[in-house]
C-alpha positions as CSV (number, residue, x, y, z in Angstrom):
1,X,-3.3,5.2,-9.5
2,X,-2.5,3.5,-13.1
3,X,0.6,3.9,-14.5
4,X,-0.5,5.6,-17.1
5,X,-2.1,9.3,-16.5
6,X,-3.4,9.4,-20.1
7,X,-5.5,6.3,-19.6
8,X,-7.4,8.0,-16.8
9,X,-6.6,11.9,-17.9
10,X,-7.3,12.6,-22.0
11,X,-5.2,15.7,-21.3
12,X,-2.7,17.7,-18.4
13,X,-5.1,18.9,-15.6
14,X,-2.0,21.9,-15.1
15,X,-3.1,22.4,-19.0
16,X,-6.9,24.1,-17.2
17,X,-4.7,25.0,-14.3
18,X,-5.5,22.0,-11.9
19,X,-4.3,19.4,-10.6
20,X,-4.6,15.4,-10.6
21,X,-6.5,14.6,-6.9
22,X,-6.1,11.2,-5.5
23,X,-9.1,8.9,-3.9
24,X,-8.4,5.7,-2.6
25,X,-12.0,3.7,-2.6
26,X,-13.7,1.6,0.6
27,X,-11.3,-1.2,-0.4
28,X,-7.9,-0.5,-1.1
29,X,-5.9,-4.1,-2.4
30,X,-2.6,-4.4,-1.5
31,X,-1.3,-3.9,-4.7
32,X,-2.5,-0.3,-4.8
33,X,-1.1,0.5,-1.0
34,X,2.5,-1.3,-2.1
35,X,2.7,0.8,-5.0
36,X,2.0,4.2,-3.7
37,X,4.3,3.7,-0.7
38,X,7.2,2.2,-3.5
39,X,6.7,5.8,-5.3
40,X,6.7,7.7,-2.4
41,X,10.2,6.0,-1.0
42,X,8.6,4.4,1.7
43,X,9.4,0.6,2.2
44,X,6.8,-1.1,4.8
45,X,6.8,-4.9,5.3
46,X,3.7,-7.1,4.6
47,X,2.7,-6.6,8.3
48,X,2.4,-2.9,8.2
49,X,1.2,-2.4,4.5
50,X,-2.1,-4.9,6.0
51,X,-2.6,-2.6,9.1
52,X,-2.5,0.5,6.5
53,X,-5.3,-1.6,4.7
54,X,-7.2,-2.5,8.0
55,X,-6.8,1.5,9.2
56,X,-8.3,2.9,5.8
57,X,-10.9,0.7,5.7
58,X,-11.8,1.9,9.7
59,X,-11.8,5.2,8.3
60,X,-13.9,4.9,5.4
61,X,-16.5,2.8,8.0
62,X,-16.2,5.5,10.5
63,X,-18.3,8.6,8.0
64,X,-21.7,8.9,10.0
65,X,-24.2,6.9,6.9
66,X,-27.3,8.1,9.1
67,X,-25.9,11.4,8.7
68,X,-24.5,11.1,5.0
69,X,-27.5,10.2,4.1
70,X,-29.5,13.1,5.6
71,X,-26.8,15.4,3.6
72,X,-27.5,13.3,0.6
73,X,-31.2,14.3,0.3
74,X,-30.9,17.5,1.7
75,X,-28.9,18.5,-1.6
76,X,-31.1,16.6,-3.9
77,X,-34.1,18.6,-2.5
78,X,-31.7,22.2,-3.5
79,X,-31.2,20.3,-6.9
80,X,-35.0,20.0,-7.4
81,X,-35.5,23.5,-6.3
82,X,-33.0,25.0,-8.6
83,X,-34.0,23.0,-11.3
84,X,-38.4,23.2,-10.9
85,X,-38.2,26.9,-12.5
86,X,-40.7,29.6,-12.8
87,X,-44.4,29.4,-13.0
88,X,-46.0,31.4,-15.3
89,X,-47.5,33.6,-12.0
90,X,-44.0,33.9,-11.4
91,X,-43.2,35.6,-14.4
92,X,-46.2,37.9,-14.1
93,X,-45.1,39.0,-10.7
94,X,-41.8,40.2,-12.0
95,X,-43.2,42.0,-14.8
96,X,-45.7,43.8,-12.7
97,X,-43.1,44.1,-9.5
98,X,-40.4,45.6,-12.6
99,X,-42.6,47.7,-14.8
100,X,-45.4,48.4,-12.6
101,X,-47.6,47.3,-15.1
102,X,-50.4,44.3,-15.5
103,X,-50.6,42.4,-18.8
104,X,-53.5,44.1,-20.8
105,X,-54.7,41.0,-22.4
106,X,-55.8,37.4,-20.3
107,X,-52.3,36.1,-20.7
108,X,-51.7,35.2,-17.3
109,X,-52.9,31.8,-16.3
């Protein structure tokens, strides 16, 4: 993280009762792993702090893409659908289904 919440954070996320969540990316430097272990107490020598790098990079590697990507579409094809709307024989139905009633004039398409 930057040292610096309010570069990253305009405001307190506990102000909207949250909290700040933390994601390292596919390719965490050394720099970043050194400095969250340093403000967590921890002291690890050059050694470890490049196996922690070579284990989180295995575990970012290790998410099924095949299977990510199948998730992927499969919730852009319920974003479509929630998005596409009504038709106009849509609406129709509804009125007819709520009010028991057809339009009196050619209004339907």
């Amino acid at each position: 993280m930057i040292a610096h919440p309010l570069i990253y954070e305009p405001f307190p996320p506990k102000m909207v009762g949250r909290e700040t969540t933390f994601y390292m990316g596919r390719q965490p430097g050394r720099h970043l792993i050194e400095n969250r272990l340093a403000l967590a107490g921890i002291k690890a020598t050059p050694l470890q702090v490049n196996e922690i790098a070579r284990r989180l990079r295995v575990d970012q590697r290790s998410v099924d893409k095949g299977e990510a990507q199948m998730t992927f579409y499969q919730i852009k094809k319920l974003l479509r659908e929630l998005r596409k709307g009504l038709t106009e024989e849509d609406f129709w139905r509804i009125v007819e289904q709520v009010t028991r009633q057809k339009p009196k004039s050619p209004l339907t398409s």
